[in-house]
N, CA and C atoms as an extended XYZ file, in Angstrom:
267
Properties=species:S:1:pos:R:3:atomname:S:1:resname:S:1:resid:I:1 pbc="F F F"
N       216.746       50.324       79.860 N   UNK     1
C       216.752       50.703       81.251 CA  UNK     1
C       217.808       51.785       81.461 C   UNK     1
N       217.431       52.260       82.402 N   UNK     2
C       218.914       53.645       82.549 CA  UNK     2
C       219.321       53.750       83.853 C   UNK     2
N       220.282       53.433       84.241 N   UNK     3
C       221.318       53.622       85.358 CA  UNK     3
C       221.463       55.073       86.039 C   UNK     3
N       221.063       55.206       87.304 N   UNK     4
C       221.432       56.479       87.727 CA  UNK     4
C       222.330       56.236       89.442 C   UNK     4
N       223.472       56.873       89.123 N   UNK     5
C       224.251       56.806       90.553 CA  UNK     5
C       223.889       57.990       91.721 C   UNK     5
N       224.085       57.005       92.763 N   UNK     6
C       224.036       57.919       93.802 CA  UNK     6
C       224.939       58.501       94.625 C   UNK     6
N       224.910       58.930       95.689 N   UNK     7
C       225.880       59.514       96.421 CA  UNK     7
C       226.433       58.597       97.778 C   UNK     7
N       225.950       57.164       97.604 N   UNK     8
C       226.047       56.026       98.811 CA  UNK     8
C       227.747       56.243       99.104 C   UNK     8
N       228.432       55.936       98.249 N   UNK     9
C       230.044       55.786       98.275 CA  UNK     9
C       230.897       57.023       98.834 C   UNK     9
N       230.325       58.150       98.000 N   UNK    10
C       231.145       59.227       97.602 CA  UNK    10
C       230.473       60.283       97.505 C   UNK    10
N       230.692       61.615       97.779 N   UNK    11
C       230.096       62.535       97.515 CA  UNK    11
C       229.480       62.858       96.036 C   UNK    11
N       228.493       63.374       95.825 N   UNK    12
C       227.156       63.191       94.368 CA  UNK    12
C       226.081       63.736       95.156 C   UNK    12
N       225.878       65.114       95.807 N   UNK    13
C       225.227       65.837       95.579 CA  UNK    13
C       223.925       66.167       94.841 C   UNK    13
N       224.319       66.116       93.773 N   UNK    14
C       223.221       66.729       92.472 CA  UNK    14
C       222.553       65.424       91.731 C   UNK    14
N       222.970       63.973       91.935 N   UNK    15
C       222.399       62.763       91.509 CA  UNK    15
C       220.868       63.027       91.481 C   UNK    15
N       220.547       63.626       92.041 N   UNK    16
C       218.169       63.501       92.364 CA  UNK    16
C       218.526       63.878       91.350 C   UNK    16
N       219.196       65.593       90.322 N   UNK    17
C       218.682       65.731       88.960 CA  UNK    17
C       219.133       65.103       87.594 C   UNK    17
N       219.886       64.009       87.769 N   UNK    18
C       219.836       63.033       86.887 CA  UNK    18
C       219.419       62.184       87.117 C   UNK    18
N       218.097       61.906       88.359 N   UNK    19
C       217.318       60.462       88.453 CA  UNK    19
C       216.417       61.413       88.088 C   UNK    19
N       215.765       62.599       88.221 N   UNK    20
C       214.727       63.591       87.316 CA  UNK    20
C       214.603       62.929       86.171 C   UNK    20
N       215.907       63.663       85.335 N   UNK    21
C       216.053       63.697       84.101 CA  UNK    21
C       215.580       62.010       83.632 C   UNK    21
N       216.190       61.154       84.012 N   UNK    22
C       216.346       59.896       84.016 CA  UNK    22
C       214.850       59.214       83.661 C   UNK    22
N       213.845       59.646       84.821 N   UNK    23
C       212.670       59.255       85.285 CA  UNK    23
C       211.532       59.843       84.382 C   UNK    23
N       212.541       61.231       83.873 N   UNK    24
C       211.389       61.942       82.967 CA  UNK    24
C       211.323       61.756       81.442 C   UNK    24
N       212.605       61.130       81.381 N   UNK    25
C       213.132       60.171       79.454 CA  UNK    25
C       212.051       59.192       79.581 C   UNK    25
N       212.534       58.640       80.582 N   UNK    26
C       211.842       57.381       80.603 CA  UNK    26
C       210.370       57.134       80.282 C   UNK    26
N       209.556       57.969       80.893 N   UNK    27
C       208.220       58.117       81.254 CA  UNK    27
C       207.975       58.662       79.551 C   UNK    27
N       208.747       59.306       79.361 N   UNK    28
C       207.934       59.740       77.526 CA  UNK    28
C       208.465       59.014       76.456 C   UNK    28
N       210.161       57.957       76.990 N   UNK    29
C       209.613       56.391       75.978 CA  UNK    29
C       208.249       55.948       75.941 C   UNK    29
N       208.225       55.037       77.655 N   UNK    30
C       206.433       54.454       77.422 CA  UNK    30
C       205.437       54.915       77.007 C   UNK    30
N       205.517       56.451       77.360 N   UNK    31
C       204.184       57.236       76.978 CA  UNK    31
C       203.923       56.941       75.203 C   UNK    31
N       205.248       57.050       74.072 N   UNK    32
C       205.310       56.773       73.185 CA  UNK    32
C       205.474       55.508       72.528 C   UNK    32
N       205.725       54.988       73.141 N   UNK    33
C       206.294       53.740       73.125 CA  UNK    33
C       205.996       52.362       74.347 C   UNK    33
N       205.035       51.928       74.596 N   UNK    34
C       204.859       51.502       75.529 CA  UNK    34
C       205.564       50.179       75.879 C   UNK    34
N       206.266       50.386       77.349 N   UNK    35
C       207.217       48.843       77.545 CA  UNK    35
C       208.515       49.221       77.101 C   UNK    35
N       208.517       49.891       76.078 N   UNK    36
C       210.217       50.121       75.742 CA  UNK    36
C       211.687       50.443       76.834 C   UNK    36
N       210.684       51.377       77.603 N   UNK    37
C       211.825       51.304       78.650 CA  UNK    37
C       211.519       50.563       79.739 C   UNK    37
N       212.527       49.571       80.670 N   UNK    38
C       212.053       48.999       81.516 CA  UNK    38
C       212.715       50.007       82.567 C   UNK    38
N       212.229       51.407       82.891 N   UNK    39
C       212.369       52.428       83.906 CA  UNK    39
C       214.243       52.817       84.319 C   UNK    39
N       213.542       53.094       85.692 N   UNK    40
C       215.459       53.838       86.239 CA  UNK    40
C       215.112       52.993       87.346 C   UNK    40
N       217.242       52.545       87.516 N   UNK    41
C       216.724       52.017       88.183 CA  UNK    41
C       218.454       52.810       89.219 C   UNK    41
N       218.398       52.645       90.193 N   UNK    42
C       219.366       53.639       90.914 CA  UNK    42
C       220.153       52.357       92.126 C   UNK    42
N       221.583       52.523       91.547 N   UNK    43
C       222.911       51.996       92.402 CA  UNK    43
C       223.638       53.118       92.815 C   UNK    43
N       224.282       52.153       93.533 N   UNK    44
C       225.561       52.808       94.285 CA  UNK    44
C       226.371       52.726       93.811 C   UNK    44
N       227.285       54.324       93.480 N   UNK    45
C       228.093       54.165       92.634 CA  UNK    45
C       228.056       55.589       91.755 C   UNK    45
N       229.008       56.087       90.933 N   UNK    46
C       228.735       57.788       90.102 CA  UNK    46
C       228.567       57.309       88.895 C   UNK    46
N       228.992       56.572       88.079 N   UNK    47
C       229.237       56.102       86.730 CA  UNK    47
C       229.718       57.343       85.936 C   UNK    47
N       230.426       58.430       86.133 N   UNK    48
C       230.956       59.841       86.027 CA  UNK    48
C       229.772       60.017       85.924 C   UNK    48
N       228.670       59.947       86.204 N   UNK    49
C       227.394       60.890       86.208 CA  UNK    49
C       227.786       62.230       86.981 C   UNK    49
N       228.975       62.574       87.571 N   UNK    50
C       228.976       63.718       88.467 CA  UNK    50
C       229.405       64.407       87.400 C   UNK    50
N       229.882       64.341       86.038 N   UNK    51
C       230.527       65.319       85.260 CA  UNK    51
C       229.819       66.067       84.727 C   UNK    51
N       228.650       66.052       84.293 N   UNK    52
C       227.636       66.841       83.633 CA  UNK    52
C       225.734       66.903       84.335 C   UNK    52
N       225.270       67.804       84.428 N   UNK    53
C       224.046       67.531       84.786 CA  UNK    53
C       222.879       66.653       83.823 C   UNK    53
N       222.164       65.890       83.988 N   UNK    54
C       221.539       64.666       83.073 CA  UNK    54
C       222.358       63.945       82.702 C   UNK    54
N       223.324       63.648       82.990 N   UNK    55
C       223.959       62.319       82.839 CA  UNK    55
C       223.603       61.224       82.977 C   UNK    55
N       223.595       60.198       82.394 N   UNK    56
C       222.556       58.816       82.154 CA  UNK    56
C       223.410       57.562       81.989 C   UNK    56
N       223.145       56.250       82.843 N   UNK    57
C       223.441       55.392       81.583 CA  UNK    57
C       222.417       54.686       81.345 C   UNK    57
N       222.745       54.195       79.874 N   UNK    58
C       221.456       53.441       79.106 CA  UNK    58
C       222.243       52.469       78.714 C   UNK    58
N       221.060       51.179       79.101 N   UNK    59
C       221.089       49.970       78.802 CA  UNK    59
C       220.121       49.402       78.092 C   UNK    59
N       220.842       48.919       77.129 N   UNK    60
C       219.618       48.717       75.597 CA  UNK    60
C       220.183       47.328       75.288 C   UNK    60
N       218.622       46.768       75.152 N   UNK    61
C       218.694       45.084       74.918 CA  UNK    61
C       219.534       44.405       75.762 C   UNK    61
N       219.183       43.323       75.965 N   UNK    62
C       219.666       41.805       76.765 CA  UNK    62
C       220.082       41.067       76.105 C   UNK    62
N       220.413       39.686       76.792 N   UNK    63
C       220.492       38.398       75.851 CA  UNK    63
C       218.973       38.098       75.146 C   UNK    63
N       218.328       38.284       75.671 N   UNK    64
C       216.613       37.926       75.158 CA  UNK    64
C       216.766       38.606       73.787 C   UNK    64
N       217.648       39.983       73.439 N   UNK    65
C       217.227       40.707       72.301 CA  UNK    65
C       218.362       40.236       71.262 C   UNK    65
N       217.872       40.511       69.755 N   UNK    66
C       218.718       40.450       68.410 CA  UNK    66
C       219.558       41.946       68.718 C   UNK    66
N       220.292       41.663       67.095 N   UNK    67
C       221.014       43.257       67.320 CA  UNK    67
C       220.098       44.070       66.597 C   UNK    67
N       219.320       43.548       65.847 N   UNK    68
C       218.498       44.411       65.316 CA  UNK    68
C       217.234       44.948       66.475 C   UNK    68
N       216.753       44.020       67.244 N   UNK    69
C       215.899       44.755       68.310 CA  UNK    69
C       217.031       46.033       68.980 C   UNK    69
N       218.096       45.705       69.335 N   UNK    70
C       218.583       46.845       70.239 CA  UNK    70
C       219.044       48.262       69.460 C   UNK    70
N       218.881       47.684       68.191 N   UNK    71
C       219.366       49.173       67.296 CA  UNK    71
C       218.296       49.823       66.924 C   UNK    71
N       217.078       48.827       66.775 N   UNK    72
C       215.665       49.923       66.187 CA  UNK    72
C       215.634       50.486       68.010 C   UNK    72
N       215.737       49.748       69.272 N   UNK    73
C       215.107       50.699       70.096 CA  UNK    73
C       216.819       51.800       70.357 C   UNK    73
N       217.652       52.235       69.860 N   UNK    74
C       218.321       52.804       70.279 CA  UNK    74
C       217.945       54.100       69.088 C   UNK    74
N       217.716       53.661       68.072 N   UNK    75
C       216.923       54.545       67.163 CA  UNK    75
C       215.860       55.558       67.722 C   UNK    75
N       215.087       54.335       68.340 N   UNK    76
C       213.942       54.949       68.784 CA  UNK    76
C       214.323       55.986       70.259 C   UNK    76
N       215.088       55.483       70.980 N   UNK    77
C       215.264       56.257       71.957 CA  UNK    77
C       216.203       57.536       71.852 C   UNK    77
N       217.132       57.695       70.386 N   UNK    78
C       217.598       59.078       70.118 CA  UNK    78
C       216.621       59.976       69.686 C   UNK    78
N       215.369       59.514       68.984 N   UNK    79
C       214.455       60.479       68.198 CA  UNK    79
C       213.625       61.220       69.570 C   UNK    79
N       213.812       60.096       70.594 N   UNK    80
C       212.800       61.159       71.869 CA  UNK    80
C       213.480       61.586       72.179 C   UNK    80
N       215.064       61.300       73.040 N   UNK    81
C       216.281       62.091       73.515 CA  UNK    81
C       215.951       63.532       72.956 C   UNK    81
N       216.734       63.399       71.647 N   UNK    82
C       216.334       64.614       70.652 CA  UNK    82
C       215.546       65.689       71.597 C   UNK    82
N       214.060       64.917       71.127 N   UNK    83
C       212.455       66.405       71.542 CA  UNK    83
C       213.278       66.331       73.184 C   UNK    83
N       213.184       65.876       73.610 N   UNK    84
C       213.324       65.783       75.590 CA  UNK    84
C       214.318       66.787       75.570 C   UNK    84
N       215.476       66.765       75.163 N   UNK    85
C       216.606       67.659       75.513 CA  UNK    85
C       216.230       68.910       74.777 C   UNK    85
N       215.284       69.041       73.957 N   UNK    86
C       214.944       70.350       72.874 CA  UNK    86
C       213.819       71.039       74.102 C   UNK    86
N       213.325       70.262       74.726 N   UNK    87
C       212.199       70.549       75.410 CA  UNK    87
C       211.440       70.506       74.347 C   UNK    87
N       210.592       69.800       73.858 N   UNK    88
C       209.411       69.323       72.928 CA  UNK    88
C       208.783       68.491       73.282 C   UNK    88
N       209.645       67.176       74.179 N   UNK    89
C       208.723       66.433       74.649 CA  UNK    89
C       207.965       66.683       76.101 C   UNK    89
């Protein structure tokens, strides 16, 4: 799942283009991967998301998961990162 802050608290401006970015990772996990991401989901709050544009946080595996589930999907979610930020995906 990936965390995106808003501007409820504090000034954050530019937050819509890291719920973009956010919304648009996301969408080409499932597309590849279906279920893998359980979406964006948006609090109150910056999480320094104001420091860079696409700033993210990601939350990988639960108590439900091993460490090995959360490392193959963190695997899996650098190899799309990767194409997404290359623009490939």
């Amino acid at each position: 799942m990936f965390v995106v802050g808003t501007d409820t608290r504090r000034p954050f401006p530019n937050w819509r283009q890291n719920y973009a970015f956010a919304t648009g990772l996301s969408d080409k996990l499932n597309e590849k991967y279906p279920g893998l991401s359980q979406g964006v989901r948006v609090k109150d709050g910056i999480y320094n998301q104001s420091l860079h544009p696409g700033a993210v946080l990601v939350e990988i595996g639960s108590t439900e998961n091993t460490t090995e589930e959360a490392v193959r999907s963190a695997r899996l979610l650098a190899g799309i990162l990767a194409g997404f930020i290359a623009g490939e995906e």
